[in-house]
N, CA, C and O atoms as a Maestro MAE file, in Angstrom:
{
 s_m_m2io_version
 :::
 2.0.0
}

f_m_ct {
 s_m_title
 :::
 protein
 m_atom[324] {
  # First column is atom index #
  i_m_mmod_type
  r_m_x_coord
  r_m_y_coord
  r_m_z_coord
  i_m_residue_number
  s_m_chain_name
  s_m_pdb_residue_name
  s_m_pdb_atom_name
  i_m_atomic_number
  :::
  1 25 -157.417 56.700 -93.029 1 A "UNK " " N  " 7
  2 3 -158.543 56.950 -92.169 1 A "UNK " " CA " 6
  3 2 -159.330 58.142 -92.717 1 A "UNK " " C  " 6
  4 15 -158.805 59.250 -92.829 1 A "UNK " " O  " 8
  5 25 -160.553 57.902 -93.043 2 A "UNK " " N  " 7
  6 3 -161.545 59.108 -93.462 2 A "UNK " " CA " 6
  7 2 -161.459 60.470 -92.096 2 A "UNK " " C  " 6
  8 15 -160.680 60.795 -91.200 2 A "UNK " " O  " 8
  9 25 -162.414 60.801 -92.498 3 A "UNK " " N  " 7
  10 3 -162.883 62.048 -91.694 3 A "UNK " " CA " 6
  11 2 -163.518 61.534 -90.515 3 A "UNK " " C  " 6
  12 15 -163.131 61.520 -89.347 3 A "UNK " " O  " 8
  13 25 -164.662 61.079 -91.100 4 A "UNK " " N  " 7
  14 3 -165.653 60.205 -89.625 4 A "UNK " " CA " 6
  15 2 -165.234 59.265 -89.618 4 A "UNK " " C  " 6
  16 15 -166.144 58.582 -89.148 4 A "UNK " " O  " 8
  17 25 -164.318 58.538 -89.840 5 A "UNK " " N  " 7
  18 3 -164.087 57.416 -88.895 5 A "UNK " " CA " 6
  19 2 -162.662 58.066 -87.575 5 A "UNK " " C  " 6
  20 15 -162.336 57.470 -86.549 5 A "UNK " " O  " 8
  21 25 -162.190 59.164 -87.995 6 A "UNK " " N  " 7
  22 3 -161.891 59.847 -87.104 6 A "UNK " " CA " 6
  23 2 -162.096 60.523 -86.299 6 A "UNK " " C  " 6
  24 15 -161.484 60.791 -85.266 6 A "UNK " " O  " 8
  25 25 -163.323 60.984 -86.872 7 A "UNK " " N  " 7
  26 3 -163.965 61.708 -85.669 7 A "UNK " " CA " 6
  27 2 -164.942 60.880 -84.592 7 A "UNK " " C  " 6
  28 15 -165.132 61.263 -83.437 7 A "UNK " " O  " 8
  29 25 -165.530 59.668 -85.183 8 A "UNK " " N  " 7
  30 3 -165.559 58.424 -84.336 8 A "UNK " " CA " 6
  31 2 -164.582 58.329 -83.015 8 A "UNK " " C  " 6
  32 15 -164.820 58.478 -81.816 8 A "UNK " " O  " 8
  33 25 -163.649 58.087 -83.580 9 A "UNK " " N  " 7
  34 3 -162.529 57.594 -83.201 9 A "UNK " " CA " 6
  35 2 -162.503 58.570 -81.780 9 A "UNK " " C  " 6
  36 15 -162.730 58.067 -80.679 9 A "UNK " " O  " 8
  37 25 -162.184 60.090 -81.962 10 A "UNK " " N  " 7
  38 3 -162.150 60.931 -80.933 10 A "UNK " " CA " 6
  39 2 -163.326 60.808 -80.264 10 A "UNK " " C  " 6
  40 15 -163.101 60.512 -79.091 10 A "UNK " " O  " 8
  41 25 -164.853 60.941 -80.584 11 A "UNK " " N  " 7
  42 3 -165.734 60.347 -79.657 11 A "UNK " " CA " 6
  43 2 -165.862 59.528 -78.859 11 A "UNK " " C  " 6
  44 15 -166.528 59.638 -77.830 11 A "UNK " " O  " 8
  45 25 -165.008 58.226 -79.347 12 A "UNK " " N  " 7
  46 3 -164.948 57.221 -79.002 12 A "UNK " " CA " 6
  47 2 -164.107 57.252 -77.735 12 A "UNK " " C  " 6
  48 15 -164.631 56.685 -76.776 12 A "UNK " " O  " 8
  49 25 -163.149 57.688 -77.572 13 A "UNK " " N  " 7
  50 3 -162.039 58.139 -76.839 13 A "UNK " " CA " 6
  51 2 -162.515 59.295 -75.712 13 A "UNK " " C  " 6
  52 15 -161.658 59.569 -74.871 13 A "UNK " " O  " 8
  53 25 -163.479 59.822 -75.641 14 A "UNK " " N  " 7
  54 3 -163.381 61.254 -75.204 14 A "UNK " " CA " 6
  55 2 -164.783 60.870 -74.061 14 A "UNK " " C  " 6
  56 15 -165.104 61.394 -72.994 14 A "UNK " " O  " 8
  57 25 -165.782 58.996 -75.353 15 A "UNK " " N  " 7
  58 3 -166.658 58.701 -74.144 15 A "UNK " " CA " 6
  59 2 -166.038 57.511 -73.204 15 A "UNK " " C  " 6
  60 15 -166.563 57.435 -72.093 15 A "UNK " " O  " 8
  61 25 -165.372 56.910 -73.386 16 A "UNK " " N  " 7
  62 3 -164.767 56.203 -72.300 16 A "UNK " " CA " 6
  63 2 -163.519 56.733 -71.381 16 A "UNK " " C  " 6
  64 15 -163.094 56.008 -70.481 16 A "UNK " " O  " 8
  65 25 -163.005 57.886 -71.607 17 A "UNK " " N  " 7
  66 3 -162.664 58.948 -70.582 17 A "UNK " " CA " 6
  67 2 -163.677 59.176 -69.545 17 A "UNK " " C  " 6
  68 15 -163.423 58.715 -68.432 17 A "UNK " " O  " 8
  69 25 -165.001 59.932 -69.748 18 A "UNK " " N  " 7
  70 3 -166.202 60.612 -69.493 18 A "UNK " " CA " 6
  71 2 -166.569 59.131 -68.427 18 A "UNK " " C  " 6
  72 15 -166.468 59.154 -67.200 18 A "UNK " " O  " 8
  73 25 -166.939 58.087 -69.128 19 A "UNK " " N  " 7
  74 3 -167.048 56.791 -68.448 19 A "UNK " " CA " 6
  75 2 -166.360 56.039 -67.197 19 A "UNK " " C  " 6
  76 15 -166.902 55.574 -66.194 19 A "UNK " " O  " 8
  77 25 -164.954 56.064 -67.576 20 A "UNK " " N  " 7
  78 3 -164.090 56.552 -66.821 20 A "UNK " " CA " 6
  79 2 -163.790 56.984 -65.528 20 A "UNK " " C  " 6
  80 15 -163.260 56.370 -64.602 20 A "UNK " " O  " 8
  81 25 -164.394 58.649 -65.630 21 A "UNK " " N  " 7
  82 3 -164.420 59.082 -64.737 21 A "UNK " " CA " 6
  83 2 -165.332 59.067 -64.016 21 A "UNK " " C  " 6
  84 15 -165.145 59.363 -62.836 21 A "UNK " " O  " 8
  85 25 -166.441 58.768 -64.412 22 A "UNK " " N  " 7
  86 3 -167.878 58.457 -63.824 22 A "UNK " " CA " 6
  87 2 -167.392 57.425 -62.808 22 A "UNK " " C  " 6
  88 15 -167.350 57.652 -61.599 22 A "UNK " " O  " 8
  89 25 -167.009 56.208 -63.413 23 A "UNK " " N  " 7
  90 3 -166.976 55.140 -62.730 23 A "UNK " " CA " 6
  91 2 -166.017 54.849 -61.541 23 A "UNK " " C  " 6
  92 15 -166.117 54.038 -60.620 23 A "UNK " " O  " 8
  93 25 -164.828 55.980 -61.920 24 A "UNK " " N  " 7
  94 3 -163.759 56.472 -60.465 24 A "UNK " " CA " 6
  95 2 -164.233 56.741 -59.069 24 A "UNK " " C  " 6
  96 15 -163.888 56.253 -57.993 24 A "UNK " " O  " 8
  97 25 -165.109 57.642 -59.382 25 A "UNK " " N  " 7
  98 3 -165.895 58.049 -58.371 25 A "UNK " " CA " 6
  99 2 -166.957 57.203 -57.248 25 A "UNK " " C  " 6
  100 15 -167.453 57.396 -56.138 25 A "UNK " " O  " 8
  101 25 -166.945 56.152 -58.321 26 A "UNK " " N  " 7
  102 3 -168.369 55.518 -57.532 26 A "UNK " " CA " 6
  103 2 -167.410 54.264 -57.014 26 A "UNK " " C  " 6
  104 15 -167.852 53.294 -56.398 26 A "UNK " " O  " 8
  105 25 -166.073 54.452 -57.360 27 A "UNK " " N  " 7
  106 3 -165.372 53.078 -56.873 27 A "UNK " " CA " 6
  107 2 -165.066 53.149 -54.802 27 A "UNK " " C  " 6
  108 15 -164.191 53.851 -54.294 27 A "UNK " " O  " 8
  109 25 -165.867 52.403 -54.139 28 A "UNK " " N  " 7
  110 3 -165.583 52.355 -52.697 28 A "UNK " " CA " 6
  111 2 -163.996 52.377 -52.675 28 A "UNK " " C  " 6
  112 15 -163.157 52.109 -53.536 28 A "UNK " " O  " 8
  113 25 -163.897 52.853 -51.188 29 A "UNK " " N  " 7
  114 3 -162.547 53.116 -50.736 29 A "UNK " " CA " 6
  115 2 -162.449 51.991 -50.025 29 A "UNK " " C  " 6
  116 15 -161.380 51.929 -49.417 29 A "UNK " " O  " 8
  117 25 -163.369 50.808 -49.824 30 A "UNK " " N  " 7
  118 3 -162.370 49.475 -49.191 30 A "UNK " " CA " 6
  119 2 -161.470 48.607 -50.313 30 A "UNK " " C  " 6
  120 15 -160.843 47.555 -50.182 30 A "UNK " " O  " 8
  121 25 -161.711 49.675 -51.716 31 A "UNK " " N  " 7
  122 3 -160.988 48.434 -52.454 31 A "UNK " " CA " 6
  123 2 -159.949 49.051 -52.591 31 A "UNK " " C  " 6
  124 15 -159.561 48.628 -53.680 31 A "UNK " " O  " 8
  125 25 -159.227 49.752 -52.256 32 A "UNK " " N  " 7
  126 3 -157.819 50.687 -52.255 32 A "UNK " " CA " 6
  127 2 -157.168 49.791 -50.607 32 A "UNK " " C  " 6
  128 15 -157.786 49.900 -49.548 32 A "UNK " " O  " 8
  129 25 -156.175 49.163 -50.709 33 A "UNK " " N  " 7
  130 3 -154.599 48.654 -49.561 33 A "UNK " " CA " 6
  131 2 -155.346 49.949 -48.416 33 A "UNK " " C  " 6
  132 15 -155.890 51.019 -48.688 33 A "UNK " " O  " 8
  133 25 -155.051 49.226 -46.996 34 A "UNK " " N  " 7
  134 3 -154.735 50.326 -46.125 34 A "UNK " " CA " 6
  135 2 -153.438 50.728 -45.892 34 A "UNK " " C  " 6
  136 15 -152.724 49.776 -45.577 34 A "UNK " " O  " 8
  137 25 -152.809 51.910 -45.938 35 A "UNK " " N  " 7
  138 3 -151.232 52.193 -45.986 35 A "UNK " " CA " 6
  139 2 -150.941 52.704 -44.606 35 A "UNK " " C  " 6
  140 15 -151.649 53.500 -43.989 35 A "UNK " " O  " 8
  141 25 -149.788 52.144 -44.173 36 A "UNK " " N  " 7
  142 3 -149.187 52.907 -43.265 36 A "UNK " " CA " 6
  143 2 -147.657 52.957 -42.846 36 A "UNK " " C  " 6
  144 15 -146.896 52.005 -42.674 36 A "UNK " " O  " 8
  145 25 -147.356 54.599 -42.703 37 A "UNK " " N  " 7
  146 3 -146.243 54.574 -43.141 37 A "UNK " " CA " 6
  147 2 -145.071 54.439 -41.822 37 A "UNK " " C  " 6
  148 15 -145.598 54.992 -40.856 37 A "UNK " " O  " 8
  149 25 -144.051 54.050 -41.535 38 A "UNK " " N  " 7
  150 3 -143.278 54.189 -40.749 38 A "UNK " " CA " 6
  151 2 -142.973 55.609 -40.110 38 A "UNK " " C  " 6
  152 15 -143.637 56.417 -40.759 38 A "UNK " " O  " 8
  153 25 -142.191 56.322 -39.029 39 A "UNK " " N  " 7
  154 3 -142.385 57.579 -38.507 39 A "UNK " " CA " 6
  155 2 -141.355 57.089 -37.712 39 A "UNK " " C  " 6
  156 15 -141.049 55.949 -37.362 39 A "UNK " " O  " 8
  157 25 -140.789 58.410 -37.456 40 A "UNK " " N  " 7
  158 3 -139.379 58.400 -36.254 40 A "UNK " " CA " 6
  159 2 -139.890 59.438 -35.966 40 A "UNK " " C  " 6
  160 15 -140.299 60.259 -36.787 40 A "UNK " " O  " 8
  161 25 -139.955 59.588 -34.319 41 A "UNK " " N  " 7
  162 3 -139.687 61.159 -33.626 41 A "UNK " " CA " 6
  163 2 -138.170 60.716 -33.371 41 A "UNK " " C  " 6
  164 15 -137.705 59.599 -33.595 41 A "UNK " " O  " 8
  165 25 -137.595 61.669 -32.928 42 A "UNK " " N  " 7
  166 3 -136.509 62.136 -32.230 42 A "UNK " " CA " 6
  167 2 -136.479 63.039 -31.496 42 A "UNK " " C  " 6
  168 15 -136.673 64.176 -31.928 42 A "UNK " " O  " 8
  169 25 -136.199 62.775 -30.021 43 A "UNK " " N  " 7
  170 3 -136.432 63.658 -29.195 43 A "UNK " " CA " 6
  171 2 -134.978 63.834 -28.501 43 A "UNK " " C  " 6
  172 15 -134.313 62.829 -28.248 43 A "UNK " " O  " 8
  173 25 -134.439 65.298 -28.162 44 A "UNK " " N  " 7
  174 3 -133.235 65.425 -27.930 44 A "UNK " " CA " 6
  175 2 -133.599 66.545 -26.622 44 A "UNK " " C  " 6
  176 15 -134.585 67.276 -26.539 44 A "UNK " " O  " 8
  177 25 -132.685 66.433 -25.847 45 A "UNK " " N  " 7
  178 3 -132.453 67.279 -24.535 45 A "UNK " " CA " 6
  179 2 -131.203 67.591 -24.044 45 A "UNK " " C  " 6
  180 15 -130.435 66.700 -23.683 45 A "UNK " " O  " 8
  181 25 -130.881 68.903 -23.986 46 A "UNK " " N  " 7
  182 3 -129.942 69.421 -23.612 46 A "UNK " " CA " 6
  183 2 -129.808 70.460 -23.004 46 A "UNK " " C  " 6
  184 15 -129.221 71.476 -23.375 46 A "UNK " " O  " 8
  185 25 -130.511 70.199 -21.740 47 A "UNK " " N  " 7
  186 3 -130.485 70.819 -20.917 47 A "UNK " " CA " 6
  187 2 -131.344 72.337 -20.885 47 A "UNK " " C  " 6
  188 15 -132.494 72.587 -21.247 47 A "UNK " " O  " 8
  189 25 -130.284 73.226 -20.298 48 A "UNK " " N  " 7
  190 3 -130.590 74.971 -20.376 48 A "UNK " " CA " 6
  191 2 -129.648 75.433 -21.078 48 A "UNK " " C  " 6
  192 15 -128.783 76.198 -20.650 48 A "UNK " " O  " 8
  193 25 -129.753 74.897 -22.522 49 A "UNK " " N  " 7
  194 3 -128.798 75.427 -23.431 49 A "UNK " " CA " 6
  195 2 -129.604 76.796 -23.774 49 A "UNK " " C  " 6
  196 15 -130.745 76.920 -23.328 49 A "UNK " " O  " 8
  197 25 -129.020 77.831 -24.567 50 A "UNK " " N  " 7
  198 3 -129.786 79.113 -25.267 50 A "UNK " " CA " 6
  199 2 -130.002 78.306 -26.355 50 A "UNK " " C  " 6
  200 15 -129.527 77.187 -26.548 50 A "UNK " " O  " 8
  201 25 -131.149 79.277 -27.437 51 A "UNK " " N  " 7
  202 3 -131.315 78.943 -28.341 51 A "UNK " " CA " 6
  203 2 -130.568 78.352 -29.245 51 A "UNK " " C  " 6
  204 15 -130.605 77.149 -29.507 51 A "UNK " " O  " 8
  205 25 -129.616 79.462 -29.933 52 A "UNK " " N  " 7
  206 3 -128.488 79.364 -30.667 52 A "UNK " " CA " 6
  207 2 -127.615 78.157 -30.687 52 A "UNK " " C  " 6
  208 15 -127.441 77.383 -31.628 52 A "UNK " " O  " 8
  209 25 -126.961 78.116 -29.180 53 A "UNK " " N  " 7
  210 3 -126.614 76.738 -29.096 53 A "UNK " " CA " 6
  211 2 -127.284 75.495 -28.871 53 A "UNK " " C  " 6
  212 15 -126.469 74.575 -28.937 53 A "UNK " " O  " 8
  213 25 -128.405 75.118 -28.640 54 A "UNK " " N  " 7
  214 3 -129.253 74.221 -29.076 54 A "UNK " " CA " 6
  215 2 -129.375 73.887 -30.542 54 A "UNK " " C  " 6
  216 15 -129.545 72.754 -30.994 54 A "UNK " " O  " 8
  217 25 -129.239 75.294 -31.411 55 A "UNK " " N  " 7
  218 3 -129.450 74.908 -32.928 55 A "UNK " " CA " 6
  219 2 -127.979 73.983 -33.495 55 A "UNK " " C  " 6
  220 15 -127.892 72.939 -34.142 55 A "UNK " " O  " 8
  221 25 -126.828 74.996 -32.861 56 A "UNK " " N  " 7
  222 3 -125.791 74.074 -33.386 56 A "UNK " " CA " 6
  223 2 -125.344 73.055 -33.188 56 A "UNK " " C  " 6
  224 15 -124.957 72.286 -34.067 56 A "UNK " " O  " 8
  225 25 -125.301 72.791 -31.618 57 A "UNK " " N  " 7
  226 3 -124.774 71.493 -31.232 57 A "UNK " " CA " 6
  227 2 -125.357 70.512 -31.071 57 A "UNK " " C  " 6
  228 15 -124.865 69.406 -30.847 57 A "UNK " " O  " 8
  229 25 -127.035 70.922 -31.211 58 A "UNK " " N  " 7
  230 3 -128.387 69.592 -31.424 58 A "UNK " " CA " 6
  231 2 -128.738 69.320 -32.104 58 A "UNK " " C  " 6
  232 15 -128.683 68.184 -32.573 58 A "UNK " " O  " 8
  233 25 -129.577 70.743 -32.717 59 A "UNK " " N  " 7
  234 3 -130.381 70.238 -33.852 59 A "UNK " " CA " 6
  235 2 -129.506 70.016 -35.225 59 A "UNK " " C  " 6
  236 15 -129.762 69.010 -35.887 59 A "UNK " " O  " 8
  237 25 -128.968 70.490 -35.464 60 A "UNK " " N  " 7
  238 3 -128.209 70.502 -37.059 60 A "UNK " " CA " 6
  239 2 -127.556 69.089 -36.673 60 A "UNK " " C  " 6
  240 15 -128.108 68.263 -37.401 60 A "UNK " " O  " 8
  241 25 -126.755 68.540 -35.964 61 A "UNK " " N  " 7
  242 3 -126.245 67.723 -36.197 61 A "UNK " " CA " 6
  243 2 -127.202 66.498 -36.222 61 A "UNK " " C  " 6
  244 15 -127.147 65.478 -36.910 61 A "UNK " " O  " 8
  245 25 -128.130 66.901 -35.239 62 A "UNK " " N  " 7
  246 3 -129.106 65.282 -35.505 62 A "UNK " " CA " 6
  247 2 -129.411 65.608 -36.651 62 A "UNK " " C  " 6
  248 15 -128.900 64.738 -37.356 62 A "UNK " " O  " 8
  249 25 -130.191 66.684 -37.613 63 A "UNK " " N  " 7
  250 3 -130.994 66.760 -38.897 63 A "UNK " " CA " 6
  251 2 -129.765 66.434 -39.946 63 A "UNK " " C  " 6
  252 15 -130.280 65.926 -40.942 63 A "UNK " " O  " 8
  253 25 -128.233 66.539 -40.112 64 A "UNK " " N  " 7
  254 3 -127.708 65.764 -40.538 64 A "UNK " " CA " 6
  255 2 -127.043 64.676 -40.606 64 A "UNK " " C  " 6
  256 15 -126.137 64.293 -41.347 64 A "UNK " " O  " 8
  257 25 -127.702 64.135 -39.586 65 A "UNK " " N  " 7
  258 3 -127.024 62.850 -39.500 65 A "UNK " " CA " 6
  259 2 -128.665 61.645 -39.556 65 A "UNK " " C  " 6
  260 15 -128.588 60.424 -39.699 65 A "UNK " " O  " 8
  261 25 -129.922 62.397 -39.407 66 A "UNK " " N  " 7
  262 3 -131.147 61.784 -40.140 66 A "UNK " " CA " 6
  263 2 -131.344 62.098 -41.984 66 A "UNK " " C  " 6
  264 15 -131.880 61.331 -42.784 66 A "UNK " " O  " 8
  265 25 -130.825 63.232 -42.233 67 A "UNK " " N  " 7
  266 3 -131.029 63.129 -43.715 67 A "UNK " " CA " 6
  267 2 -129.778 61.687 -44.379 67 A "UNK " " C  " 6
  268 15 -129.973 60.932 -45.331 67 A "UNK " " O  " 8
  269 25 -128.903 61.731 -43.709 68 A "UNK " " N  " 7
  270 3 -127.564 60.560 -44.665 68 A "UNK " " CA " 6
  271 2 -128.658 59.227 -44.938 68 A "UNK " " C  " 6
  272 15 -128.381 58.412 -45.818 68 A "UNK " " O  " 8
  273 25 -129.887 59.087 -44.126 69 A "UNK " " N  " 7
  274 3 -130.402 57.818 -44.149 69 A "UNK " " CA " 6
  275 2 -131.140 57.919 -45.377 69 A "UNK " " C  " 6
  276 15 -132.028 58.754 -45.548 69 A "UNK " " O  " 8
  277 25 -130.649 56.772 -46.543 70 A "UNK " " N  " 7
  278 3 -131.541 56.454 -47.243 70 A "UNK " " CA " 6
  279 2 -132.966 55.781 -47.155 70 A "UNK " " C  " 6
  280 15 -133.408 54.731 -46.688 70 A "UNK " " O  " 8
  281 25 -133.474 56.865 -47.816 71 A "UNK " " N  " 7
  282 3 -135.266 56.830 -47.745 71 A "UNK " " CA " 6
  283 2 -136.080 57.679 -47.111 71 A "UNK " " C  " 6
  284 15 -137.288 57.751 -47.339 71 A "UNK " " O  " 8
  285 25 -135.441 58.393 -46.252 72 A "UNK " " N  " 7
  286 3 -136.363 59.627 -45.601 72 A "UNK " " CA " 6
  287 2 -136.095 60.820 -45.882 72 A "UNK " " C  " 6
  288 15 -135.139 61.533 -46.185 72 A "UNK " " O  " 8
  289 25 -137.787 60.884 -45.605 73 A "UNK " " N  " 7
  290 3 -138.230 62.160 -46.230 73 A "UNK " " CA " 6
  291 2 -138.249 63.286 -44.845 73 A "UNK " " C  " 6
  292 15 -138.207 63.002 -43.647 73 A "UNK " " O  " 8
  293 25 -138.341 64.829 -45.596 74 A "UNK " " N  " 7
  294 3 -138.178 65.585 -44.288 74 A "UNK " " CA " 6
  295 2 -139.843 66.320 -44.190 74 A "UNK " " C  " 6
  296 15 -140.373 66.803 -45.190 74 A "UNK " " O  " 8
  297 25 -140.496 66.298 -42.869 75 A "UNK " " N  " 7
  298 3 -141.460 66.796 -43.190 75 A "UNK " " CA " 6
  299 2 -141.713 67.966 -42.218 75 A "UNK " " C  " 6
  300 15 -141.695 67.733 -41.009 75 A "UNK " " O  " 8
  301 25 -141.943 69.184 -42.667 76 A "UNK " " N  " 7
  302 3 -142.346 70.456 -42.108 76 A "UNK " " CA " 6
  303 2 -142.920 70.263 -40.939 76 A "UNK " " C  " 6
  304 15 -143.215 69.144 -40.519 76 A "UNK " " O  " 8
  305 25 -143.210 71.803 -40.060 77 A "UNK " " N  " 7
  306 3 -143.983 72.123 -38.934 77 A "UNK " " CA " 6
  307 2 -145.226 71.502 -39.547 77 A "UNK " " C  " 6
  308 15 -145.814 70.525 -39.084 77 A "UNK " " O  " 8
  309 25 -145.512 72.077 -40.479 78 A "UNK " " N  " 7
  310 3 -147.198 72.237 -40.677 78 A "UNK " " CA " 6
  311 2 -147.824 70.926 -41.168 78 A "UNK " " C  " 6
  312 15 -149.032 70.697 -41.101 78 A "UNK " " O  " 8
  313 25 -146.783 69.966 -41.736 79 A "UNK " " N  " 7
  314 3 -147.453 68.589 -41.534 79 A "UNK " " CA " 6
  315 2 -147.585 67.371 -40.690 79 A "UNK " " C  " 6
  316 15 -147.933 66.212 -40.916 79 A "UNK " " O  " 8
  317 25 -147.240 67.946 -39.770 80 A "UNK " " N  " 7
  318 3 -146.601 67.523 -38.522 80 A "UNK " " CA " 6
  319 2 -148.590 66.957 -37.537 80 A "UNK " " C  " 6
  320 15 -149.524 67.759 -37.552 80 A "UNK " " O  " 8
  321 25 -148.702 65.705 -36.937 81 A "UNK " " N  " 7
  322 3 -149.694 65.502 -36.495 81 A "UNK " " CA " 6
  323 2 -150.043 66.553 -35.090 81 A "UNK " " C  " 6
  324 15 -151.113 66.446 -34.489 81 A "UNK " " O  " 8
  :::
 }
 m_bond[323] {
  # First column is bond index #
  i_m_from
  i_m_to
  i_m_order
  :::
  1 1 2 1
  2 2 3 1
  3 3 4 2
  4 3 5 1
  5 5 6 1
  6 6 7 1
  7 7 8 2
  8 7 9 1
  9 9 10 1
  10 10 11 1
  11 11 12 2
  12 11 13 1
  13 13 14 1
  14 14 15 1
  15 15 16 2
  16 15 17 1
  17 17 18 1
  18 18 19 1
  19 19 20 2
  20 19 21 1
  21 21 22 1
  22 22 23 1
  23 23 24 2
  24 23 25 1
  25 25 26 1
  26 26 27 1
  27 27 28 2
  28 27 29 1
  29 29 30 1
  30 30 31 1
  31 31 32 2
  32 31 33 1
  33 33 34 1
  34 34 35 1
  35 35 36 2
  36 35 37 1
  37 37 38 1
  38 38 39 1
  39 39 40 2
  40 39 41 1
  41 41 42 1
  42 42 43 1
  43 43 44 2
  44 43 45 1
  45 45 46 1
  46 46 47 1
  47 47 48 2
  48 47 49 1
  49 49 50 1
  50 50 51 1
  51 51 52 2
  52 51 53 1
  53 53 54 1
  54 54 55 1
  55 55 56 2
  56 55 57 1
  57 57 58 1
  58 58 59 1
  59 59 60 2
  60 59 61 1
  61 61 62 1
  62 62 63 1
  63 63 64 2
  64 63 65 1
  65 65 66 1
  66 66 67 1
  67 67 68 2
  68 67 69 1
  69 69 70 1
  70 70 71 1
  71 71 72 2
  72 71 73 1
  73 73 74 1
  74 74 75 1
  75 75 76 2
  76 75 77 1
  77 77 78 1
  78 78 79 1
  79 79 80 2
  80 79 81 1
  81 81 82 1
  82 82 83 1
  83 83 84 2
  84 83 85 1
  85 85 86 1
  86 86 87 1
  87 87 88 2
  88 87 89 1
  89 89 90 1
  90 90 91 1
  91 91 92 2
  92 91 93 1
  93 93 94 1
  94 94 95 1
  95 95 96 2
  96 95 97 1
  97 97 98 1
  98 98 99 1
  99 99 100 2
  100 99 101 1
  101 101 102 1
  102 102 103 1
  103 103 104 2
  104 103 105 1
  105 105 106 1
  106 106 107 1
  107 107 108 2
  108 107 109 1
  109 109 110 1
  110 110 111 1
  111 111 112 2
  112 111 113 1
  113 113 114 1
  114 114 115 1
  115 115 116 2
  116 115 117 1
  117 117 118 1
  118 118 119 1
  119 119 120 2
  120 119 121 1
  121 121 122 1
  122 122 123 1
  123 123 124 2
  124 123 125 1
  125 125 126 1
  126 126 127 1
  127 127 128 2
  128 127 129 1
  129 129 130 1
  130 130 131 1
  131 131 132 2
  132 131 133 1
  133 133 134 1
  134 134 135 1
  135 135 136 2
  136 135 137 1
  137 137 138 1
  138 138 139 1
  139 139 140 2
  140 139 141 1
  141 141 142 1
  142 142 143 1
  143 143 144 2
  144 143 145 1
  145 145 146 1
  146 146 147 1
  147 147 148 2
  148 147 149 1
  149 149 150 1
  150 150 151 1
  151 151 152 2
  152 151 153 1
  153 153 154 1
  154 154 155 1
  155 155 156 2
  156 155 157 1
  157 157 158 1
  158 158 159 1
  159 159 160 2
  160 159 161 1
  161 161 162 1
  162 162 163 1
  163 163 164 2
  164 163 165 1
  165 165 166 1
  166 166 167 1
  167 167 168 2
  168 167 169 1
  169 169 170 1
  170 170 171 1
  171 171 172 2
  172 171 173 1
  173 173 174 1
  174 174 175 1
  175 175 176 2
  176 175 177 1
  177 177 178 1
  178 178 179 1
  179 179 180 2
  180 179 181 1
  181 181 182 1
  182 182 183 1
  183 183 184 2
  184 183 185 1
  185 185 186 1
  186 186 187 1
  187 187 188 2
  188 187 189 1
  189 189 190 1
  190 190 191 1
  191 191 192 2
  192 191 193 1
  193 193 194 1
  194 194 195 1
  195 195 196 2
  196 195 197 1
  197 197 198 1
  198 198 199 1
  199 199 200 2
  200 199 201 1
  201 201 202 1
  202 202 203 1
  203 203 204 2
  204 203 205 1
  205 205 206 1
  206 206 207 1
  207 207 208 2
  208 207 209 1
  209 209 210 1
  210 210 211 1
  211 211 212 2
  212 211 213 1
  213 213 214 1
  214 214 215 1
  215 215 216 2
  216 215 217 1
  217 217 218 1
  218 218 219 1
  219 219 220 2
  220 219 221 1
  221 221 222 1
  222 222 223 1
  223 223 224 2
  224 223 225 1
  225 225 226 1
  226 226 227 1
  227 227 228 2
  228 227 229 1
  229 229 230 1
  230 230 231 1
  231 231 232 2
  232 231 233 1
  233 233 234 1
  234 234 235 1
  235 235 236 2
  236 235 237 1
  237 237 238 1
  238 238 239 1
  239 239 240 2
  240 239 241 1
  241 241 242 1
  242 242 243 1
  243 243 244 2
  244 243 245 1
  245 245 246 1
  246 246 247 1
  247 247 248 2
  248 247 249 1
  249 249 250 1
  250 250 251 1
  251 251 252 2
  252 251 253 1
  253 253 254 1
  254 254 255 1
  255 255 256 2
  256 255 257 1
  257 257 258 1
  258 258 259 1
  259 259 260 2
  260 259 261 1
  261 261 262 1
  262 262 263 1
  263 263 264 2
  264 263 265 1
  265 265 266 1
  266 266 267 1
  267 267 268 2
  268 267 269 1
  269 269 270 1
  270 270 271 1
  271 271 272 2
  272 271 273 1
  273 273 274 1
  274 274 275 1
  275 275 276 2
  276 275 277 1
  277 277 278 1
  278 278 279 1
  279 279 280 2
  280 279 281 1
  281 281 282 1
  282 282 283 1
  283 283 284 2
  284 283 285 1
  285 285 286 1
  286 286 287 1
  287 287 288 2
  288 287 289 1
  289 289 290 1
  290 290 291 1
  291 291 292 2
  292 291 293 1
  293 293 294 1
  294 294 295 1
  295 295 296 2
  296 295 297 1
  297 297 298 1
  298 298 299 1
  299 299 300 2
  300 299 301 1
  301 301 302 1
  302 302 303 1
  303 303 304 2
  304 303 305 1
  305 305 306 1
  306 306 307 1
  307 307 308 2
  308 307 309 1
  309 309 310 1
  310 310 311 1
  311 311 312 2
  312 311 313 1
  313 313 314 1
  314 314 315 1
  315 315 316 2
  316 315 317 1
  317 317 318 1
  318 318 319 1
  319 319 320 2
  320 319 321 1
  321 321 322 1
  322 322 323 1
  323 323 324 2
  :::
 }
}
């Protein structure tokens, strides 16, 4: 391969990137699947427990006995609807 036909070559490459991305942009969002994902709350009550014991004898055991399930994910306060 010469010089310019390499440096072709990278032009070539660098304008259908450029093209590319042009054309990403202008692509509508009805042609993208609508997704939706499954969701569990879990809601637990126990009474007028204190804090502390609410953490041990509720929450930890439900949060390990929802992580053993294959496929779920854990998601924070802050992503929370």
């Amino acid at each position: 391969m010469t010089r310019n036909s390499s440096t072709l070559a990278v032009l070539a490459v660098f304008a259908a990137s450029v093209l590319g991305v042009m054309l990403a942009r202008t692509i509508p969002s009805a042609v993208f699947p609508e997704m939706t994902f499954r969701r569990a709350t879990i809601l637990a009550d126990s009474g007028d427990l204190p804090t502390e014991q609410m953490l041990a004898s509720v929450t930890r055991p439900l949060e390990e006995s929802v992580y053993s399930v294959p496929g779920v994910t854990m998601l924070n306060e802050s992503t929370k609807d």
